[in-house]
MARKE-952806 format. One record per atom (N, C-alpha, C): residue in three letters; x, y, z. Coordinates in steps of 0.2 Angstrom, whole numbers, plus 2048, in hexadecimal, padded with zeros to 3 digits. Example, Ala and Ser with C-alpha at 12.3 -4.5 7.8 and 13.67 -1.06 7.14 Angstrom:
BEGIN
ala8427E4827ala83E7EA827ala8427F0827ser8407F5823ser8447FB824ser840800827
This chain:
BEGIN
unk3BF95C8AFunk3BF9638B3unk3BC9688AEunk3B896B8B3unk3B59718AFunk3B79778ADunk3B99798A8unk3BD9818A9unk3BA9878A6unk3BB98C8ADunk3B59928ACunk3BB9988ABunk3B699E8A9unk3BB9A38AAunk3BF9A48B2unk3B99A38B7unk3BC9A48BDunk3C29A08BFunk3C399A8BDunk3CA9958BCunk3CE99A8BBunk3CF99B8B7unk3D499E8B1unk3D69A68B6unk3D09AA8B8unk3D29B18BCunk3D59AE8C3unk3D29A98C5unk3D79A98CDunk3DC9A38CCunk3DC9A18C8unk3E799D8C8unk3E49968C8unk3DE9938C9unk3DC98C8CAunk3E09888C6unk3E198C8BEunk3E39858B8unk3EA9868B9unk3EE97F8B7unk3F39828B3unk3F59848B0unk3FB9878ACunk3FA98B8A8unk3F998989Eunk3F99838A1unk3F997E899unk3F397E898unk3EC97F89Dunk3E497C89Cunk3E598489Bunk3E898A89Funk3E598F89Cunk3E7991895unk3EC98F893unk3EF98F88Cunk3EB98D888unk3E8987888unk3E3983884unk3DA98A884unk3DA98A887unk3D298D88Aunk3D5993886unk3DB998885unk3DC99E881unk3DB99B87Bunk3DE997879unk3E0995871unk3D999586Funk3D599186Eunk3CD98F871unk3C8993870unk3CB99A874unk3C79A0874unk3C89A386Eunk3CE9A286Cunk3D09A7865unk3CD9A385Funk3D099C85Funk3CC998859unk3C5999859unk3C199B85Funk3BA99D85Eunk3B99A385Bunk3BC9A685Dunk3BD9AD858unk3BD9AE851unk3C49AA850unk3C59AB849unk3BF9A5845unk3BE9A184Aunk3B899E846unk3B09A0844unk3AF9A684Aunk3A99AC848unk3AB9B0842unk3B19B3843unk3B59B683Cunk3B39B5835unk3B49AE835unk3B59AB82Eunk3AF9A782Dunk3AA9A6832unk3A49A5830unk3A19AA82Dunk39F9AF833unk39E9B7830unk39F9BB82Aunk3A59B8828unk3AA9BC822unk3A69B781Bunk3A69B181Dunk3A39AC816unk39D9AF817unk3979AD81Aunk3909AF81Bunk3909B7817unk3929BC81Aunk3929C4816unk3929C1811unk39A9C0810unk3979C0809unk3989BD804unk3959B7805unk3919B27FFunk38A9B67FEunk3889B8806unk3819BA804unk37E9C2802unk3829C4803unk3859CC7FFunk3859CC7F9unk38B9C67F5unk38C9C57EFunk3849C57ECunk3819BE7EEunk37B9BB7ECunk3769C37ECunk3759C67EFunk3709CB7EFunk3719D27EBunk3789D47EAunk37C9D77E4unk37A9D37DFunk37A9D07DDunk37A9CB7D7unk3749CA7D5unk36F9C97D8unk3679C97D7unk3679D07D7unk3669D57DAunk3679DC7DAunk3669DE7D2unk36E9DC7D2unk3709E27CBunk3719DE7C5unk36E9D87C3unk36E9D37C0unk3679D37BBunk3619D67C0unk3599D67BFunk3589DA7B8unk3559D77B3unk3569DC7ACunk3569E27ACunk3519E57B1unk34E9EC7B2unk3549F17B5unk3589EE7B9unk35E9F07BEunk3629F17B8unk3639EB7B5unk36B9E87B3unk3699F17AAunk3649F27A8unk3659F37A3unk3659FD7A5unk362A007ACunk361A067AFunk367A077B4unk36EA047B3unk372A037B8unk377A0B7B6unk377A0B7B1unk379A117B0unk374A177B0unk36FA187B0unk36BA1E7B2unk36CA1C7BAunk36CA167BCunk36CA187C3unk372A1B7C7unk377A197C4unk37DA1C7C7unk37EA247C4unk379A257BFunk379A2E7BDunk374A317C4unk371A2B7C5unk36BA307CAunk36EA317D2unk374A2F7D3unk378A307D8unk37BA347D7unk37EA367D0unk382A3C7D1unk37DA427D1unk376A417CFunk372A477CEunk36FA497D5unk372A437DAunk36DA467E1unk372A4A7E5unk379A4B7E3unk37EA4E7E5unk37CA547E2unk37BA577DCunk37BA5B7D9unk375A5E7DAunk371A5C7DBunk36AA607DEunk364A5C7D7unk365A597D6unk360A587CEunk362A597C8unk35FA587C4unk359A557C2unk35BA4E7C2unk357A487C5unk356A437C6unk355A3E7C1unk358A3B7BBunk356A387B5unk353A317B6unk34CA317B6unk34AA2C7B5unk349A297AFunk348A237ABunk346A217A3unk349A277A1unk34DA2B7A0unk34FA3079Bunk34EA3779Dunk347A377A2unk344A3C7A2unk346A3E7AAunk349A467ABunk34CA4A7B0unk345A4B7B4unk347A497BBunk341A4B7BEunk344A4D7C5unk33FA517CBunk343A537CFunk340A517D5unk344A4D7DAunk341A467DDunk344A4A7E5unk33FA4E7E9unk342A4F7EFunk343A4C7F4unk33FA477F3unk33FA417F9unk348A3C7F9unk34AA3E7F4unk352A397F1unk357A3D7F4unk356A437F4unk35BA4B7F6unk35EA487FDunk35DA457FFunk361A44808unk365A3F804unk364A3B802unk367A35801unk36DA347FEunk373A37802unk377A3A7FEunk37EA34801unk37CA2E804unk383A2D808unk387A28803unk384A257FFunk387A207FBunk389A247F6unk386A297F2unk388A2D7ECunk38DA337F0unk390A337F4unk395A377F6unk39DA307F8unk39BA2A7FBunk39FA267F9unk3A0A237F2unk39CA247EEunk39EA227E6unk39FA2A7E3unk39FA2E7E5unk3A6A337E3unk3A9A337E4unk3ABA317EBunk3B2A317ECunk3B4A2C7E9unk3B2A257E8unk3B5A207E4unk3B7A237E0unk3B2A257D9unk3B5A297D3unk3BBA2C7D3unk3BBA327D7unk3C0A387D8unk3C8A337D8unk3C9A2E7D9unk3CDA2C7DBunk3D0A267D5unk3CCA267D2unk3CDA217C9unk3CDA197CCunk3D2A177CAunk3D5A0F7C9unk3D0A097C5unk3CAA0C7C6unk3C6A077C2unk3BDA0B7C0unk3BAA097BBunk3B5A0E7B8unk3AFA117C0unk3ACA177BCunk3A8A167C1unk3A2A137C2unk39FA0D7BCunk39AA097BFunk39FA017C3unk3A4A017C0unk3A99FB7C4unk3A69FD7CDunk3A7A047CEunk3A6A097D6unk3A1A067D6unk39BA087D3unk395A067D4unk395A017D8unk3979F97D4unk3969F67D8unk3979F17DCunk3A09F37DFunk3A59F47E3unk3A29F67EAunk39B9FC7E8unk39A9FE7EFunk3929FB7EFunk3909FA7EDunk3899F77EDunk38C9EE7F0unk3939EC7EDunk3949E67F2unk3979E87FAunk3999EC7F9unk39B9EE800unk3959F1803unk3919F4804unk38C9F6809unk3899EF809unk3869EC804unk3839E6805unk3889E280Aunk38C9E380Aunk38F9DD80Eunk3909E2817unk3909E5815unk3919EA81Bunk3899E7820unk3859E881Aunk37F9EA81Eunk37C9E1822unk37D9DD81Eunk37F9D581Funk3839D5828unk3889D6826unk38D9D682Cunk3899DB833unk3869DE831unk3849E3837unk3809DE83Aunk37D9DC835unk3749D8838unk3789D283Bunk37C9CF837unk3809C883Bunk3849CA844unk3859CF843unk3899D284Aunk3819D384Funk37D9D684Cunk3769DA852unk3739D2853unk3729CE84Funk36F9C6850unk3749C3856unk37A9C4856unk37E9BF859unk3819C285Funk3839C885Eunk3839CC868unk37D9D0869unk3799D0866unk3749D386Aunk36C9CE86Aunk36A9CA866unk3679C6864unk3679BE868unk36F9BD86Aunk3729B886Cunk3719B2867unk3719B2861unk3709AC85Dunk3769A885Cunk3749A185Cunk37A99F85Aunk37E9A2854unk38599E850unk3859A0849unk38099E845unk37E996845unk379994840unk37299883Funk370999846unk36999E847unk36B9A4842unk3729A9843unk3739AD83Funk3729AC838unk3769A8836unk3769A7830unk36E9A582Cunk3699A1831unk3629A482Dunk35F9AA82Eunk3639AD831unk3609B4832unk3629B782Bunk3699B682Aunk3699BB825unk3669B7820unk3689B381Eunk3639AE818unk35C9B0817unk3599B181Eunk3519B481Dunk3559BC81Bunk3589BE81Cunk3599C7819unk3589C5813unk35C9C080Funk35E9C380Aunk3589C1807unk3549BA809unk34D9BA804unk3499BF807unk3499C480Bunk3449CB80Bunk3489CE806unk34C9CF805unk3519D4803unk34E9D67F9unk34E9CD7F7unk34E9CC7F0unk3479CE7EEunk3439CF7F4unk33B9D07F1unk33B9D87EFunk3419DC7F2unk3409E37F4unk3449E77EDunk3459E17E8unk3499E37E2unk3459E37DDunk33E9E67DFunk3379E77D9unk3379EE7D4unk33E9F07D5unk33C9F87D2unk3409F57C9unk3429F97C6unk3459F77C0unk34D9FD7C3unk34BA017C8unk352A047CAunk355A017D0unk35CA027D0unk35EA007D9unk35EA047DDunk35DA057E3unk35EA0A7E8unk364A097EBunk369A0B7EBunk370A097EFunk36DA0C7F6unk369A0E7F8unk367A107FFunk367A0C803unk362A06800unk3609FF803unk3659FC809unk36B9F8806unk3709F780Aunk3749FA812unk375A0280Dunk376A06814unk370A06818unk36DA06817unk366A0681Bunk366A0081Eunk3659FB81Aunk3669F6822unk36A9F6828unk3709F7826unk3779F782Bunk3769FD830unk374A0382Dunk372A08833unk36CA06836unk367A04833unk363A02838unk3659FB83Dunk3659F783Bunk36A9F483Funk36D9F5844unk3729FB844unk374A00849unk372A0284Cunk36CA0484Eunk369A0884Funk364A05855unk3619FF850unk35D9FA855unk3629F985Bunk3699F6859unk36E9F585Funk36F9FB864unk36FA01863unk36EA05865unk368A0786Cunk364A06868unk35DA0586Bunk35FA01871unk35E9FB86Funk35D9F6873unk3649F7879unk3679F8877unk36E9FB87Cunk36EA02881unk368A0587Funk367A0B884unk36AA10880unk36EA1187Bunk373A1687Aunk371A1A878unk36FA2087Cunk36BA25879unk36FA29874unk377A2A875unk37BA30871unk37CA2B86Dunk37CA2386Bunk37DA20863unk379A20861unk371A1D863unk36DA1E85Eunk36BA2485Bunk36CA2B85Eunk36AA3185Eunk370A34857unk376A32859unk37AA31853unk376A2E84Bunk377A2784Eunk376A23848unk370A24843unk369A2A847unk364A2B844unk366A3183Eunk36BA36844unk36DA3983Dunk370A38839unk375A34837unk37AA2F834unk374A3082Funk36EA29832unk36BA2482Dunk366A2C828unk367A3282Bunk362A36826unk368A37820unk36DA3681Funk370A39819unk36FA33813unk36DA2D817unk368A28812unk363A26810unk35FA29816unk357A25815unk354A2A81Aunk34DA2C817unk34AA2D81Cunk345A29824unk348A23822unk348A1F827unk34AA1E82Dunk34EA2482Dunk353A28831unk34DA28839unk348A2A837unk343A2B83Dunk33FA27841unk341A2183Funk33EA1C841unk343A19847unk348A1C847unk34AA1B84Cunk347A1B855unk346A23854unk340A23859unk33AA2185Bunk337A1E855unk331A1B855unk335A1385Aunk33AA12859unk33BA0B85Dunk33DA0B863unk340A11865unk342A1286Aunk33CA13870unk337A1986Eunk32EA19870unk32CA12871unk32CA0E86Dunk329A0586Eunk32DA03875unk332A03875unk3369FF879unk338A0487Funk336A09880unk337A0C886unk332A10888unk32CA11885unk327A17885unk325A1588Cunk323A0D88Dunk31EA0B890unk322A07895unk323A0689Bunk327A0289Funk3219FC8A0unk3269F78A3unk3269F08A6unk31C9F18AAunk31D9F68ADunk3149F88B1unk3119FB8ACunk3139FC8A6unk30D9FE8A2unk30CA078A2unk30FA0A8A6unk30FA138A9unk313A158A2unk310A1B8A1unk313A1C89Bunk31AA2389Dunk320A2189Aunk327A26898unk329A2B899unk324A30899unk326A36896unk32FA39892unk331A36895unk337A38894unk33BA3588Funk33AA30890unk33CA27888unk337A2B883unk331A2E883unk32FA3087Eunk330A3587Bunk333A38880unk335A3F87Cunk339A3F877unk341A3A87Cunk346A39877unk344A35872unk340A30870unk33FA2F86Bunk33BA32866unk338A39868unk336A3D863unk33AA41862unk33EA42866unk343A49863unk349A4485Eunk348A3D860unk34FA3A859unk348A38853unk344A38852unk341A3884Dunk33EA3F84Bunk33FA4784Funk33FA4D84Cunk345A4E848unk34BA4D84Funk352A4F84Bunk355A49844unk354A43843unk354A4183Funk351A44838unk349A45839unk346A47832unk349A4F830unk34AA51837unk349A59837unk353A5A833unk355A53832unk35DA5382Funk35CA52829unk355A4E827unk356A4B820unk353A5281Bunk34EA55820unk34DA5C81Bunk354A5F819unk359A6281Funk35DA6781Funk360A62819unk361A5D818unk366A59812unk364A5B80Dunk35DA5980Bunk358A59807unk359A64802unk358A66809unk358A6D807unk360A70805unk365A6C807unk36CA6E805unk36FA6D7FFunk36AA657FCunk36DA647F6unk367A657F1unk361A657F4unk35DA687EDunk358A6F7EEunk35AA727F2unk359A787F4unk350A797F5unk34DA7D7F9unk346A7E7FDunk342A787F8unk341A787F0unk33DA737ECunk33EA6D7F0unk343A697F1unk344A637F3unk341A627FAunk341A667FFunk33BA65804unk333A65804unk332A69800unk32BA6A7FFunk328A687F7unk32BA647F4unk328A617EEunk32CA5A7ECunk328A567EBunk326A4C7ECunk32DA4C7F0unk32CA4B7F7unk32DA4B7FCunk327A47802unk329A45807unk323A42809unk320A4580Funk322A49813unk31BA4B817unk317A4F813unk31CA53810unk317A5980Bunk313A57808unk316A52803unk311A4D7FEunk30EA4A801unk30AA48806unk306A43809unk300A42804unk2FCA49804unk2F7A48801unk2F5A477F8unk2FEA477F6unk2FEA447EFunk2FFA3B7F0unk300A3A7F4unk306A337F1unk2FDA2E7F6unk2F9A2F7F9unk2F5A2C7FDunk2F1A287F7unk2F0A2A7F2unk2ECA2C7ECunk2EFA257E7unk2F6A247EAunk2FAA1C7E7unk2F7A177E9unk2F3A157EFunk2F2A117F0unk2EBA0E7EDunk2E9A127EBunk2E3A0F7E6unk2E4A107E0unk2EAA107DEunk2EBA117D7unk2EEA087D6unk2F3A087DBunk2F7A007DCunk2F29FD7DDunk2EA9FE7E1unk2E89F77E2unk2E39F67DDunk2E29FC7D9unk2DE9FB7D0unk2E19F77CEunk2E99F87CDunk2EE9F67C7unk2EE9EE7C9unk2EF9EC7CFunk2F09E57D1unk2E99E27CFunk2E39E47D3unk2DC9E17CEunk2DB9E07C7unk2DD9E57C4unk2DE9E47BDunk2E29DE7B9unk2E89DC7BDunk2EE9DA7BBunk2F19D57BEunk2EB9D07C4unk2F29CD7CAunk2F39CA7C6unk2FD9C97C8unk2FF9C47C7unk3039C27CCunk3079B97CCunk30B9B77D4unk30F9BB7D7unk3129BF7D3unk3189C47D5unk3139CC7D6unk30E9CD7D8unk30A9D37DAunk30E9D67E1unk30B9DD7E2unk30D9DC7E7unk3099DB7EFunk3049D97EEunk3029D57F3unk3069CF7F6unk3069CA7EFunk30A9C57F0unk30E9C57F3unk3139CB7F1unk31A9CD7F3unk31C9CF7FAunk3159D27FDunk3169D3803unk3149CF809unk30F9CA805unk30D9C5808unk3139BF809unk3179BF805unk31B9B8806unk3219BC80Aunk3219C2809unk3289C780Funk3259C5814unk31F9C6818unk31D9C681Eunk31D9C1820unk3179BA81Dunk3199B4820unk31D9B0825unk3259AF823unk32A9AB823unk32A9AD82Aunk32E9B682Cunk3309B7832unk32B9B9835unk3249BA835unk31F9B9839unk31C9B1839unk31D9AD836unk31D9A6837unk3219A483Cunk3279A583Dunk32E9A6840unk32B9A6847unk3279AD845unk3289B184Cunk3239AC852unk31D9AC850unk3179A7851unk3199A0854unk31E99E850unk320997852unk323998858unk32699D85Aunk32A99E860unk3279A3863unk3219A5863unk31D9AA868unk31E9A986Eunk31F9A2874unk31F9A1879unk3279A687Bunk32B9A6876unk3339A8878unk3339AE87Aunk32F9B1876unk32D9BA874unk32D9BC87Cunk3329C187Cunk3329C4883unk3329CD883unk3319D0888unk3309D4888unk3329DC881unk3389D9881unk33B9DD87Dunk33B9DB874unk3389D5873unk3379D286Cunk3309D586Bunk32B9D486Funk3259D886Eunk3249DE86Cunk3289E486Eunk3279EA86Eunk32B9ED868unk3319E7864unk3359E885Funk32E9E885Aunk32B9E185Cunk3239E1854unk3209E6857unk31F9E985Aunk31C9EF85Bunk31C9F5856unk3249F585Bunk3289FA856unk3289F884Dunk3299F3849unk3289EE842unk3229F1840unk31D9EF845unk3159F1841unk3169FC843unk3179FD847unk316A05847unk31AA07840unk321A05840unk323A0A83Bunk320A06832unk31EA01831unk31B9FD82Cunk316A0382Cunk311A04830unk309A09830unk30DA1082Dunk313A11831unk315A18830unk317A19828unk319A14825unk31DA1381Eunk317A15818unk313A1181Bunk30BA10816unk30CA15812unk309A1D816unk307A22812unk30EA2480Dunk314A22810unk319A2680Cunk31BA20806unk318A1A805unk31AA14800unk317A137FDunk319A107F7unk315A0B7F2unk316A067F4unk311A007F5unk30F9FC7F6unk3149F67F0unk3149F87EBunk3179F47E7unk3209F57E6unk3229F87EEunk3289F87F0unk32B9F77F6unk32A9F17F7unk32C9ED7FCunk3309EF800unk3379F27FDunk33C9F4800unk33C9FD804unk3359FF805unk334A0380Aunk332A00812unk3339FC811unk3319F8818unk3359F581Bunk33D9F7817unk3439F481Aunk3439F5822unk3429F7825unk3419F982Bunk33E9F582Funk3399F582Eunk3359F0830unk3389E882Eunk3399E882Bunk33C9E0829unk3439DE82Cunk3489E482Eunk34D9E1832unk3499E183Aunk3469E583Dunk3449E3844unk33E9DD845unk33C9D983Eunk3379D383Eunk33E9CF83Eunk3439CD83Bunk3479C883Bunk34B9C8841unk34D9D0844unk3509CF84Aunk34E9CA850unk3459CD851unk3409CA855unk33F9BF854unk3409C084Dunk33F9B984Cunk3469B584Dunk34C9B784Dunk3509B484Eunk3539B5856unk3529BC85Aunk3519BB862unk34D9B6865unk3459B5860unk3419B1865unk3459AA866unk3489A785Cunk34A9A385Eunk34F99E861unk3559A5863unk3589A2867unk3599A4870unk3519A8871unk34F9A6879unk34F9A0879unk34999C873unk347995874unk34D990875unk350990872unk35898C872unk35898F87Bunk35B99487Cunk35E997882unk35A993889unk353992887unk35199088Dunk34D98988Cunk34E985889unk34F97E889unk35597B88Dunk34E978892unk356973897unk359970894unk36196E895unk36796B895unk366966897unk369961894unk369959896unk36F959898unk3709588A0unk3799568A5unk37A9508A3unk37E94F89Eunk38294989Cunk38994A8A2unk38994C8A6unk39094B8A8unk3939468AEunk38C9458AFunk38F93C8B3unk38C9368B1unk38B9358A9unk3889338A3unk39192E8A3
């Protein structure tokens, strides 16, 4: 006998086969639970630990936790020893107001805080992507679990600086949110969530840019007006938050000096400095390399299941290459992890393709076998 839910809603079973089918559904639960719960975090652990273990990290780990308290305080921003006054950092205020409040409160040092919550966003941000793959992506658990697995090899490429950026993390998780957002129509959450993500990242604005890919242009090709709007006004009101943060904690300077729309015309001027440096000096870890072997995998991924790609996986790589373009002028090239952005909505695409493919391979009816 076959048992559906419609069994179960009009009285068909009795009540022992409905007893069993509840039990069933719980042990499925708790068995996503504790799948979910080991996958976070082993792979959380593993990413912390490569993180802040790297010589460069492991030896600037206290300047780094000083340069948290100084984006609260408005500056000066200690890099190698030397104060400098970094505008572009001034928003980034969400993690260094959760590791104050840790301090304020003692029971253990504050680099212990440090990295108590660098494991806890990391796992935070893991847990998101495992939930946006699995109800919204429909991946099995296995599929999920290479999903994260490929996060976390993007993740380790994006550990090139000799500092950590505790942004990182949060930054996946609210994007994350956001994509879900998106992709669910919700125009007052993502609109939330973009302001949210300005108190961490000016990534904040990218919001919009995805929301334009996925709605600008309907099914006939007629363009929006209206999908476009909103998605310009969550990419004005997000930037237009990150300045007011920016101007609250480091006052008019922090908007208007090395900051990045202002700065455009100083930072353009990096990219031929990086591709001197690299001609002068490849080596296998360059960042060509780096970016070449980041891109690969989940466009390999994706290629391989191109036939899956349905309307809405197309316009996310749409969206992946716009805000990748849009990154350029504000990146260094030799830092992989400004295209965090783009790398969660490639792995999303890559693991939606391939569990369309799974979804729509026939079923072999064993049932009068």
């Amino acid at each position: 006998m076959v048992v559906t839910e419609r069994n179960i809603q009009d009285g068909d079973l009795p009540l022992t086969a409905v007893a069993l089918v509840v039990r069933r559904s719980r042990i499925g639960r708790w068995n996503e639970v504790l799948t979910a719960a080991t996958v976070v975090c082993c792979l959380a652990l593993l990413a912390v630990f490569v993180s802040t273990n790297l010589t460069g990290r492991f030896d600037h780990r206290t300047e780094t936790i000083q340069q948290q308290f100084a984006i609260l305080a408005g500056g000066p921003y200690p890099i190698n020893g030397e104060p400098n006054d970094v505008g572009a950092y001034q928003n980034r205020v969400l993690f260094p107001f959760v590791l104050r409040l840790g301090t304020s409160v003692g029971i253990v040092s504050v680099g212990e805080w440090y990295l108590l919550l660098r494991l806890a966003t990391a796992a935070m941000a893991f847990l998101v992507v495992w939930w946006l793959l699995r109800a919204v992506a429909q991946a099995q658990p296995r599929l999920a679990i290479i999903g994260l697995g490929l996060l976390t090899y993007e993740l380790i490429f994006t550990f090139s600086q000799g500092w950590e950026h505790p942004t990182d993390f949060p930054d996946i998780a609210i994007t994350g949110l956001w994509v879900w957002a998106a992709l669910s129509q919700r125009k007052f959450a993502i609109f939330f969530l973009s302001l949210l993500a300005a108190f961490n990242r000016e990534s904040a604005a990218f919001a919009g840019v995805l929301w334009i890919a996925l709605y600008g242009i309907s099914s006939g090709r007629s363009l929006q007006p209206r999908q476009i709007g909103f998605g310009m006004l969550l990419s004005v009101a997000s930037y237009a938050t990150v300045l007011a943060i920016r101007w609250s904690f480091g006052g008019f300077t922090a908007v208007i000096d090395n900051t990045n729309v202002s700065d455009l015309l100083q930072t353009l001027p990096r990219f031929g400095e990086t591709l001197r440096s690299f001609l002068a000096h490849p080596t296998p870890w360059s960042w060509p390399v780096l970016l070449a072997a980041m891109a690969i995998l989940p466009l390999g991924w994706i290629w391989a299941n191109r036939i899956s790609l349905g309307l809405r996986e197309k316009r996310m790589l749409l969206a992946a290459a716009a805000v990748a373009l849009l990154s350029l002028p504000f990146s260094s090239l030799d830092e992989p992890r400004d295209f965090t952005t783009s790398i969660v909505l490639l792995i999303f695409v890559a693991v939606a393709a391939e569990a369309g493919r799974h979804h729509s391979q026939p079923q072999l009816d064993v049932s009068r076998n």
